[in-house]
MIPA-410198 format. One record per residue (C-alpha): x, y, z; residue number from 0. Coordinates in nm, 3 decimals, padded with zeros to 5 digits. Layout:
% residues N
[pt [X,Y,Z],NUM]
...
END
This chain:
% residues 454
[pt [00.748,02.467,-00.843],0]
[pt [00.934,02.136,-00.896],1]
[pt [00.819,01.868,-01.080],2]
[pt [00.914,01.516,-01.124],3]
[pt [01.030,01.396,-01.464],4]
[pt [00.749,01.212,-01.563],5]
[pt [00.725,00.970,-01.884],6]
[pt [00.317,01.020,-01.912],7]
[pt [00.332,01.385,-01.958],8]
[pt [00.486,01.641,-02.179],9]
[pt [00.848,01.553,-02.256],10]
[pt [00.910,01.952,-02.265],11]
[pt [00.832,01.905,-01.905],12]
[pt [01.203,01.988,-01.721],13]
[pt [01.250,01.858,-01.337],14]
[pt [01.320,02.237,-01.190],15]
[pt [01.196,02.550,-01.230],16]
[pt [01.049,02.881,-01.058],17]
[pt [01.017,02.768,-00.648],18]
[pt [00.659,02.872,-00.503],19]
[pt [00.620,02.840,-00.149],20]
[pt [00.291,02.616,-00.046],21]
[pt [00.054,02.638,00.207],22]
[pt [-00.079,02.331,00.412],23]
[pt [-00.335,02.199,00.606],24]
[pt [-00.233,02.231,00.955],25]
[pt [-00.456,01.880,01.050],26]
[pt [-00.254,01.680,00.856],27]
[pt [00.052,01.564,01.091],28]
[pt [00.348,01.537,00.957],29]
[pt [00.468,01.185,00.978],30]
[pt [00.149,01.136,00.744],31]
[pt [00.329,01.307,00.479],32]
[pt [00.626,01.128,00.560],33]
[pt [00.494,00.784,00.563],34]
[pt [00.190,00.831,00.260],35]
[pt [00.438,01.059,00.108],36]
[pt [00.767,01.104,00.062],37]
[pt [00.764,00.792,-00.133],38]
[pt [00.480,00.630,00.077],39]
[pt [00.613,00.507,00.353],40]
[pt [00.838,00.182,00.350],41]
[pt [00.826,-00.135,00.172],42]
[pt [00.876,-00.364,00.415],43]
[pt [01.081,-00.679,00.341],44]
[pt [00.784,-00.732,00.356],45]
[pt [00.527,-00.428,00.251],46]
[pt [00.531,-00.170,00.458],47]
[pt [00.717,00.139,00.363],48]
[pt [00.861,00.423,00.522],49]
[pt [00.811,00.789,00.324],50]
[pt [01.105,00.914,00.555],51]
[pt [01.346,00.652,00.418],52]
[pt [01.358,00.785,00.087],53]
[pt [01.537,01.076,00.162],54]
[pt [01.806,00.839,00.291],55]
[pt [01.978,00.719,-00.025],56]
[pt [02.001,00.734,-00.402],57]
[pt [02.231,00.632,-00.702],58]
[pt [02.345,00.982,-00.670],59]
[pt [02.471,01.052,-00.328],60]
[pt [02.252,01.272,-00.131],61]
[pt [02.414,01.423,00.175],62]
[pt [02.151,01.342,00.470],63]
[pt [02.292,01.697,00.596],64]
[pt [02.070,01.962,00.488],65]
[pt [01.759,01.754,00.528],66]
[pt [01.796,01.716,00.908],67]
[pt [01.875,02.088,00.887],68]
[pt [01.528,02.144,00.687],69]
[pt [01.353,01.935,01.005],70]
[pt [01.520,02.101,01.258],71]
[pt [01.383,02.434,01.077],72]
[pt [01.046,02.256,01.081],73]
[pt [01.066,02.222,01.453],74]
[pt [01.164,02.594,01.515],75]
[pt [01.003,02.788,01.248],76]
[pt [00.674,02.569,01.144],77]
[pt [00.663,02.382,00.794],78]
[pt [00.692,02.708,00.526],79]
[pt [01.064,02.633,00.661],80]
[pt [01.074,02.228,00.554],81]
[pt [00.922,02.266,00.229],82]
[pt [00.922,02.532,-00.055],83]
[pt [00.784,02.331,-00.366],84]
[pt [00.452,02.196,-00.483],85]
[pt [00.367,01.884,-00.742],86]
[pt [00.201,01.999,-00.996],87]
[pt [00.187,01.706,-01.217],88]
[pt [00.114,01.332,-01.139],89]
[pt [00.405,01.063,-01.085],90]
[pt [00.450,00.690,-01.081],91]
[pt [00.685,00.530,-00.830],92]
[pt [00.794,00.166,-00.833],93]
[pt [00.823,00.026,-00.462],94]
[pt [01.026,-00.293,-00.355],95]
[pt [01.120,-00.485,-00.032],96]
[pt [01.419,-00.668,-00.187],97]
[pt [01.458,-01.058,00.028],98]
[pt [01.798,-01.040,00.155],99]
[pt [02.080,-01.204,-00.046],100]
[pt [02.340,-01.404,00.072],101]
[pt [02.648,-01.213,00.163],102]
[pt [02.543,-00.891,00.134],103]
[pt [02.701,-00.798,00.465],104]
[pt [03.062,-00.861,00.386],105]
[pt [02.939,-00.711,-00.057],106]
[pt [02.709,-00.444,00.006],107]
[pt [02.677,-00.381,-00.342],108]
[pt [02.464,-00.691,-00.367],109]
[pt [02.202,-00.604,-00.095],110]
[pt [01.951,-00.509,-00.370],111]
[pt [01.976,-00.750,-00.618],112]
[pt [01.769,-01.001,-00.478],113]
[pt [01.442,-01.129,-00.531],114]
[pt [01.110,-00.836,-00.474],115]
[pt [00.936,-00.972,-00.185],116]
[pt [00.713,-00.685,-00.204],117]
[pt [00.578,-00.488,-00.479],118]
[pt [00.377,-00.197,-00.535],119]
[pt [00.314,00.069,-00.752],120]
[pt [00.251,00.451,-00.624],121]
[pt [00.067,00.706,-00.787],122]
[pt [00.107,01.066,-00.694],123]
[pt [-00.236,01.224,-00.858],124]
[pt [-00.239,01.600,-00.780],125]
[pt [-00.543,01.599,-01.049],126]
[pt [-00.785,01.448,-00.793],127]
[pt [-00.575,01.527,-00.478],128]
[pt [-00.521,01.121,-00.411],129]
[pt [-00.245,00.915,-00.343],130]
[pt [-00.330,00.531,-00.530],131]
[pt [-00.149,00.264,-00.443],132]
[pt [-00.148,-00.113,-00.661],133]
[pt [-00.039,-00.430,-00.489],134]
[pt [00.120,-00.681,-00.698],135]
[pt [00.157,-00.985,-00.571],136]
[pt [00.498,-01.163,-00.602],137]
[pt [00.382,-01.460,-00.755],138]
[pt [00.227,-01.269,-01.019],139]
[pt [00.263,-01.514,-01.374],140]
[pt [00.411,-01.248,-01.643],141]
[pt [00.610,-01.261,-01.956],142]
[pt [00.975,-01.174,-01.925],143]
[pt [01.097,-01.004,-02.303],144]
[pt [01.249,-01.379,-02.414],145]
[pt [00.916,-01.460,-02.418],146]
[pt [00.974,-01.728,-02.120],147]
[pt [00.713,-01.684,-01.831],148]
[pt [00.830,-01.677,-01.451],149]
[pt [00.701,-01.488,-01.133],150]
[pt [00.750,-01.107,-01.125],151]
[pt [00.905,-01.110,-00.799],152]
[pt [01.216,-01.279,-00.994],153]
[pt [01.256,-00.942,-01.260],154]
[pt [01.453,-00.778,-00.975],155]
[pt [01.753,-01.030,-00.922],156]
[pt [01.712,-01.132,-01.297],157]
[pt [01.833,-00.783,-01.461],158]
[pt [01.753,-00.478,-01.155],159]
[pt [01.569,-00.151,-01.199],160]
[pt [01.531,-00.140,-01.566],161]
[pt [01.456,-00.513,-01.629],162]
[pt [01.172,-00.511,-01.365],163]
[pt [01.063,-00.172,-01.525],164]
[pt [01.077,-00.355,-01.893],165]
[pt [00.801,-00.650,-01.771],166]
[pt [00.620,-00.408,-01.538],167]
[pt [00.563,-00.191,-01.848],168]
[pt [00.539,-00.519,-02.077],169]
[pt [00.264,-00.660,-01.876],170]
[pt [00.079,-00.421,-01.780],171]
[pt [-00.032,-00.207,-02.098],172]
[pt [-00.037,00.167,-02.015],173]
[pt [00.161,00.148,-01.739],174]
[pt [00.491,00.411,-01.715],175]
[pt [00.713,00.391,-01.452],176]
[pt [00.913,00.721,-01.318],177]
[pt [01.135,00.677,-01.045],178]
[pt [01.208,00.366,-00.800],179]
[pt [01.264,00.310,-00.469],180]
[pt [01.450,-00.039,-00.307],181]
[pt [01.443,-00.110,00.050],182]
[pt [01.559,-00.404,00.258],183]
[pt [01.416,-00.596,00.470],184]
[pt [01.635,-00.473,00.786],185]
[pt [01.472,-00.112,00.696],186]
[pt [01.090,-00.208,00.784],187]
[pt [01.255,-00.422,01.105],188]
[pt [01.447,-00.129,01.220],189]
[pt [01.155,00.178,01.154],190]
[pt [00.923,-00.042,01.357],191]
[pt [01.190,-00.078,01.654],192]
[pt [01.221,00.285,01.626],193]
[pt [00.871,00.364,01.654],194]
[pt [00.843,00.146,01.975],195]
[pt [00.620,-00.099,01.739],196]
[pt [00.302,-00.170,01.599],197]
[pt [-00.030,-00.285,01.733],198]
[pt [-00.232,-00.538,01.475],199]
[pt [-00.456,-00.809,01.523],200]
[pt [-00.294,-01.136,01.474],201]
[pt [-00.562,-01.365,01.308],202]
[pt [-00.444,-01.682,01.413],203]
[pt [-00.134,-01.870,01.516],204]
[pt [00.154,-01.847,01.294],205]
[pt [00.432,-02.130,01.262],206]
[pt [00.644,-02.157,01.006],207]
[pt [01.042,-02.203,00.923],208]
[pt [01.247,-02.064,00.601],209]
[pt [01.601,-02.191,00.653],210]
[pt [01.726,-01.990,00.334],211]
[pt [01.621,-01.643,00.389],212]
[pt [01.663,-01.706,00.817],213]
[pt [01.274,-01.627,00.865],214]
[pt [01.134,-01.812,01.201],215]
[pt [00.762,-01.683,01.234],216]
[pt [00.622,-01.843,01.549],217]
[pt [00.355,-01.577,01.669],218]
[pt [-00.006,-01.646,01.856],219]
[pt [-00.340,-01.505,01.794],220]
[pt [-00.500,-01.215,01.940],221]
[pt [-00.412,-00.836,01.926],222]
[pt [-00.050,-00.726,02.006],223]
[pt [00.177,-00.472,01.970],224]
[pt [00.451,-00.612,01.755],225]
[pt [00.826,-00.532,01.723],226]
[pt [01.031,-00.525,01.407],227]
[pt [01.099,-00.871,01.393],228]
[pt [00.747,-01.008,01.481],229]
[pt [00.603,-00.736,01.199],230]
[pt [00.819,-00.938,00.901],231]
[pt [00.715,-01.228,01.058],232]
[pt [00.354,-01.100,01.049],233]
[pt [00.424,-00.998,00.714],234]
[pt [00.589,-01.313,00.539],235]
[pt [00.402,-01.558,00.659],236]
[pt [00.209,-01.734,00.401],237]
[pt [00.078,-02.060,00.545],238]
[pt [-00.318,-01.986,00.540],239]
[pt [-00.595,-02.064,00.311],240]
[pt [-00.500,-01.758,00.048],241]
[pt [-00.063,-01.788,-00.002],242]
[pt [00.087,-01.473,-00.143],243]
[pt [-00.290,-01.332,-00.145],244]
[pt [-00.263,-01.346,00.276],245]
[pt [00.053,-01.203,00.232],246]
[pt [-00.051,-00.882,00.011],247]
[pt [-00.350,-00.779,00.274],248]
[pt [-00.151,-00.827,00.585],249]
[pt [00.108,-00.623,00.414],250]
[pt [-00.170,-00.318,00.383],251]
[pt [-00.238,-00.405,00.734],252]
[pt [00.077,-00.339,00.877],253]
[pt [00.136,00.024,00.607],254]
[pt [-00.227,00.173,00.784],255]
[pt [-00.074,00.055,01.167],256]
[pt [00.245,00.215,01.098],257]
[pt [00.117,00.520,00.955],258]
[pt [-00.118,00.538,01.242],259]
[pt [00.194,00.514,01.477],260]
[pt [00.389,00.772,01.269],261]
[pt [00.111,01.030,01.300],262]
[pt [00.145,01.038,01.679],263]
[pt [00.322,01.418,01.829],264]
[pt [00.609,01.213,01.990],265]
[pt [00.687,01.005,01.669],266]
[pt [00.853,01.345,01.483],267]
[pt [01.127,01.371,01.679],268]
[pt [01.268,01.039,01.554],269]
[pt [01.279,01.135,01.203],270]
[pt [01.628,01.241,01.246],271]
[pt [01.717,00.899,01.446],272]
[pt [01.543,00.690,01.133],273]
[pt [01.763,00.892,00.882],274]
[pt [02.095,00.816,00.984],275]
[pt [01.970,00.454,01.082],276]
[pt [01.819,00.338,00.766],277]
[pt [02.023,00.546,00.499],278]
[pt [02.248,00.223,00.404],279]
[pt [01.920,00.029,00.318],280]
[pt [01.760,00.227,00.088],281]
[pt [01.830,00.295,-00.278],282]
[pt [01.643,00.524,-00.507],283]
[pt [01.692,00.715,-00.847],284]
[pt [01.479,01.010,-00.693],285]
[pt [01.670,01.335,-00.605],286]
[pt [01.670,01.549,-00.276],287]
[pt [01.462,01.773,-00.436],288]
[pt [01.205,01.578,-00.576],289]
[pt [01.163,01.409,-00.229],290]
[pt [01.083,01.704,-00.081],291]
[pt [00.827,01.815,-00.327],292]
[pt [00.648,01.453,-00.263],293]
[pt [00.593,01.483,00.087],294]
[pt [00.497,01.818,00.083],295]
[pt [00.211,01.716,-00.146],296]
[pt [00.193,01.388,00.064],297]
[pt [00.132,01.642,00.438],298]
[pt [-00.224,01.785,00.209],299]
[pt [-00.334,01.420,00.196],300]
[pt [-00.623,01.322,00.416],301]
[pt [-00.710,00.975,00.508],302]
[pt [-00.973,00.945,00.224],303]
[pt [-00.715,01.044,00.001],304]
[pt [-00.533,00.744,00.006],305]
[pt [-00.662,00.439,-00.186],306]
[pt [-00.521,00.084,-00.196],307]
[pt [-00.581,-00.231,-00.415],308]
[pt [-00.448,-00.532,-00.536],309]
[pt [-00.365,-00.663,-00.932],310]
[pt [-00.743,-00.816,-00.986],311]
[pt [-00.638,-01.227,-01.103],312]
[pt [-00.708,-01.576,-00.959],313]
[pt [-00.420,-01.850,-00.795],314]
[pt [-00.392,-02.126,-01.013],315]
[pt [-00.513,-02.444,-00.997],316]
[pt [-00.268,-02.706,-00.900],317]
[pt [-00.306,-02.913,-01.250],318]
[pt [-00.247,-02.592,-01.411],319]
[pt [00.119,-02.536,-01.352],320]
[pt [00.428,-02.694,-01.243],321]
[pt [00.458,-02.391,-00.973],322]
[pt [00.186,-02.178,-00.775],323]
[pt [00.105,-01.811,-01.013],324]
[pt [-00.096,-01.557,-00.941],325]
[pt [-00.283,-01.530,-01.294],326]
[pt [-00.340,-01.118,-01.386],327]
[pt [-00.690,-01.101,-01.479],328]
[pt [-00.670,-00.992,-01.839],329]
[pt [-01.026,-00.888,-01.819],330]
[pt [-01.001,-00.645,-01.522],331]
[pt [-00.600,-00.531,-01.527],332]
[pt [-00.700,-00.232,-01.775],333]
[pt [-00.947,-00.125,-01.550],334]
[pt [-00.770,-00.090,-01.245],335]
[pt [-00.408,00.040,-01.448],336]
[pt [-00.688,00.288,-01.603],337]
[pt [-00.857,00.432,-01.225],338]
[pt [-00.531,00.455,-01.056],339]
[pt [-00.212,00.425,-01.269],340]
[pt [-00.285,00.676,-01.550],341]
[pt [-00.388,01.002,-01.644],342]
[pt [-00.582,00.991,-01.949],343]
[pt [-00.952,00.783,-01.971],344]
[pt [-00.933,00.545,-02.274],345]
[pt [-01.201,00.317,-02.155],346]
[pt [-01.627,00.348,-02.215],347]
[pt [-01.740,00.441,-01.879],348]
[pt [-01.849,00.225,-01.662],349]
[pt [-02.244,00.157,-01.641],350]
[pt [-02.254,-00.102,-01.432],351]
[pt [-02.555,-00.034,-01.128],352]
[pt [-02.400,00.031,-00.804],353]
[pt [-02.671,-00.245,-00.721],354]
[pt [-02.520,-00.485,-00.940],355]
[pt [-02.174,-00.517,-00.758],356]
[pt [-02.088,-00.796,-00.581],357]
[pt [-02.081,-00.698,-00.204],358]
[pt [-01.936,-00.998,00.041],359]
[pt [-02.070,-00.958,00.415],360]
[pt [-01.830,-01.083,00.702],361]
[pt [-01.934,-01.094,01.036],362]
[pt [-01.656,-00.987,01.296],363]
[pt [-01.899,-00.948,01.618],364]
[pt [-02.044,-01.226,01.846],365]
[pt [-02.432,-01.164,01.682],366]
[pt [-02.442,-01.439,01.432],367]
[pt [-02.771,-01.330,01.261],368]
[pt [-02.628,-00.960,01.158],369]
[pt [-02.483,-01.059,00.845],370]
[pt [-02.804,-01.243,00.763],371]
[pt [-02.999,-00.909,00.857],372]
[pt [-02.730,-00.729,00.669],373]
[pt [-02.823,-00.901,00.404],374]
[pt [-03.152,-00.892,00.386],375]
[pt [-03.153,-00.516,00.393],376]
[pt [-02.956,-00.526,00.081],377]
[pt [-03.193,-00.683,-00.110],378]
[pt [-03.457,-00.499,00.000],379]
[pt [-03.275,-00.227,-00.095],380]
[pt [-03.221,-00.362,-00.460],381]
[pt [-02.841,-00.477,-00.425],382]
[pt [-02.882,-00.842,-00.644],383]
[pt [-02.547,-00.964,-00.557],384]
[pt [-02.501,-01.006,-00.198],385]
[pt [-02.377,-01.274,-00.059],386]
[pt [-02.234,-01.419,00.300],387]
[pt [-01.877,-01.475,00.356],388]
[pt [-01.664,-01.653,00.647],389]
[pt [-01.702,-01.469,00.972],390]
[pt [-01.364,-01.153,00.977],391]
[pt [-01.092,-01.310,01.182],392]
[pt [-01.009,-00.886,01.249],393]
[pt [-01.297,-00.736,01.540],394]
[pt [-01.388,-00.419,01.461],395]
[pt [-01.582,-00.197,01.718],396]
[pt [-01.709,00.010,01.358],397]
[pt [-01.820,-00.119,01.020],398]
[pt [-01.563,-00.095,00.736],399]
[pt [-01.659,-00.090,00.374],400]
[pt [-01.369,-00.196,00.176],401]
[pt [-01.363,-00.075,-00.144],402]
[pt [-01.180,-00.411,-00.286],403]
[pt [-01.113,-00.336,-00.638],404]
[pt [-01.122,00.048,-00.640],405]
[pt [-01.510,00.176,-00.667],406]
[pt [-01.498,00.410,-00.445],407]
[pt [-01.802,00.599,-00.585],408]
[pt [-02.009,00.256,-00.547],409]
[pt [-01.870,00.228,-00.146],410]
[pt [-01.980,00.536,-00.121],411]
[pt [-02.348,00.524,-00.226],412]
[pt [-02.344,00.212,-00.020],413]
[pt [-02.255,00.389,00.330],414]
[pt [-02.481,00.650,00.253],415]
[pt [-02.764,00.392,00.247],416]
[pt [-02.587,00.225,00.549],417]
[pt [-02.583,00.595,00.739],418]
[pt [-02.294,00.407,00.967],419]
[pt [-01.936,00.272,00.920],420]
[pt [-01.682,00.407,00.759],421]
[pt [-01.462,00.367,00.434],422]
[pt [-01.138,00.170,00.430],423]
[pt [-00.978,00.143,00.017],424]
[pt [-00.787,-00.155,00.069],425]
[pt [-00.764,-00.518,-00.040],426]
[pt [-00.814,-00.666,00.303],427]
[pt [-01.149,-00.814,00.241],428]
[pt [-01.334,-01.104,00.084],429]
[pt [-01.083,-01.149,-00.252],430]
[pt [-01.435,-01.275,-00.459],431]
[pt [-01.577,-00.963,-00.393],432]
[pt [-01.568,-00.551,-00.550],433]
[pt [-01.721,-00.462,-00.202],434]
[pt [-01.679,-00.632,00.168],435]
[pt [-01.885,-00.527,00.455],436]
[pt [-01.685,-00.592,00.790],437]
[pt [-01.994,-00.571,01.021],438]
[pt [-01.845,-00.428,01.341],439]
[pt [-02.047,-00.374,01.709],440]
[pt [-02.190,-00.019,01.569],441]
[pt [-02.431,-00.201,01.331],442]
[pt [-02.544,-00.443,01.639],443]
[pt [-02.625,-00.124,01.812],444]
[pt [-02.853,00.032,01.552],445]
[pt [-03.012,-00.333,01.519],446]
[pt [-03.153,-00.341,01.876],447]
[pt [-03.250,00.028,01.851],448]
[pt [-03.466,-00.133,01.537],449]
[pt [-03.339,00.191,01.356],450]
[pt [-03.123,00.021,01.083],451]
[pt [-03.333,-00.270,00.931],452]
[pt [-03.688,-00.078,00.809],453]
END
């Protein structure tokens, strides 16, 4: 058994000890391991990640060697020959897409010591058998340990790894960080080529020009299977109603396409390919070892098992500050560090009626009145704080319940009142809201059989 070194539990707790060989389940492919696992997947420059890039690079030279051996044993002799260890005990893992910094090419030192354009925070939780995953935005208003206040994407190029650790940590009470992982923005662009790209719904046109870090996004509406370069443009762009907020949720949009793509039969045999291309833009304090114990816990993981959201906050207003901040929600950080970033309750439960959350209805299907009759049924059905949002710029041929802010156990209850759709935890719906309902074409369906609304 191998476990992590991990700051939340016992410090007797050593990083190696007795091997015990693992059994898995054989539904879960294993590019969903690789991609939800290993580190979960890759931080694009942008937010998505790429599991299989971890095993690429670390402060410690790691010799790529033995684990293309380990898959080429997978191929012939089935996974007891890939992986031999198990977690046992839960880990946190910083993940950052670094923005790339001025002549790193001829200094590649330097590549990672730029600014985080992504940021997230990934929680291995054997306990429940989950893999939690927090979104911080970059513009994210924090207080550095001078007691000056800046953006959190700035902690990175400021003082590295253990300066973005020290107001990660500082910030947000509770929180321990264990290991890290930095990837570049070529890393996302270059998976995604690999992979023969990635089909998303592009939500409206996208124009916009950043001279300094040499980002032209010029994309159109409508879904498309995009390449590397379209998927950071995807990514990046910014220029809508919600900023950085936009950002974050297209980001989570682009980590469930790719891991979708990644699952596929035919996408395995790359692994070896994606090694030896991105091992020069990843860097990482975890060991060989300890990757391999992460995605073998990652290939047990079903697609319930992995749970998104963002830092809970507001933008600020523009008479508020001098720049644009993400303001942390003082009121619901503990909560959310408390669900998914730690071990141990400290907070009262939770009493709050599942019919008391707020639950934001968006139409994505050519009925205009379903939301309305959404609605209604709701209330009839004692949920007090419904209310209709803007029409989903994503279709959706089936209704998703996004569990916004992380109550799953309310989403649940909710579909099983529903009896149709299905549960996405991510941050991709109405920001207002704990709850969104994405009404897709299988509620229209029950609505003219007269079976849904009583």
């Amino acid at each position: 058994m191998v476990k992590l070194k991990n700051k939340s539990a016992s410090q007797s707790h050593n990083s190696k000890g007795k091997r015990k060989s693992t059994s898995k389940k054989p539904s879960s492919p294993l590019f969903q391991g690789f991609i939800w696992g290993g580190c979960f997947t890759v931080t694009a420059a942008i937010s998505g990640f790429i599991g299989m890039t971890v095993a690429l690079k670390s402060p410690i030279s790691i010799d790529i060697n033995p684990v293309l051996e380990k898959l080429q044993g997978f191929k012939n002799f089935g996974l007891s020959s890939l992986f031999a260890q198990q977690l046992k005990e839960p880990v946190n893992i910083l993940v950052m897409g670094i923005d790339r910094v001025a002549d790193s090419k001829q200094n590649p030192e330097i590549r990672f010591s730029g600014r985080s354009d992504t940021m997230l925070l990934v929680r291995f939780e054997p306990q429940d058998h989950s893999l939690k995953i927090l979104s911080i935005p970059r513009d994210s208003r924090v207080r550095l340990p001078n007691g000056s206040y800046d953006k959190i994407n700035s902690a990175n190029a400021i003082g590295g790894i253990p300066f973005t650790k020290e107001v990660i940590e500082g910030n947000l009470d509770g929180i321990t960080i264990d290991k890290y992982i930095r990837v570049t923005t070529n890393a996302f662009k270059d998976l995604i080529d690999l992979m023969g790209g990635v089909e998303v719904y592009v939500p409206m046109d996208m124009r916009y020009t950043d001279q300094t870090q040499g980002l032209y996004i010029d994309l159109k509406e409508g879904k498309q299977t995009l390449n590397g370069n379209q998927a950071e443009q995807f990514a990046r762009f910014r220029h809508d109603n919600l900023g950085d907020i936009g950002r974050v949720q297209r980001q989570q949009i682009l980590l469930k396409a790719l891991r979708e793509k990644l699952q596929s039969p035919q996408a395995m045999f790359k692994i070896p390919q994606g090694l030896k291309l991105l091992q020069q833009e990843v860097d990482s304090d975890l060991t060989q070892e300890e990757i391999f114990s992460l995605v073998a816990y990652s290939l047990s993981l079903d697609k319930q098992d992995i749970r998104m959201v963002m830092l809970p906050g507001r933008a600020s207003y523009p008479t508020e500050y001098r720049l644009s901040y993400w303001l942390i929600s003082e009121e619901n950080k503990s909560q959310i560090i408390e669900k998914f970033l730690t071990s141990e309750s400290s907070l009262p439960e939770n009493n709050q009626s599942s019919q008391n959350i707020r639950i934001a209805i968006q139409n994505s299907t050519s009925n205009p009145e379903l939301a309305k009759k959404l609605a209604l049924f709701l209330e009839e059905n004692q949920y007090q704080n419904v209310y209709i949002s803007n029409n989903s710029p994503y279709p959706t041929s089936v209704t998703k319940i996004i569990v916004q802010k992380g109550d799953y156990e309310s989403a649940k209850t909710l579909k099983n009142l529903l009896n149709f759709g299905e549960l996405e935890s991510s941050s991709t719906g109405d920001i207002d809201s704990e709850i969104t309902i994405r009404v897709g074409d299988d509620a229209e369906k029950l609505l003219f059989d007269d079976s849904f609304v009583k």
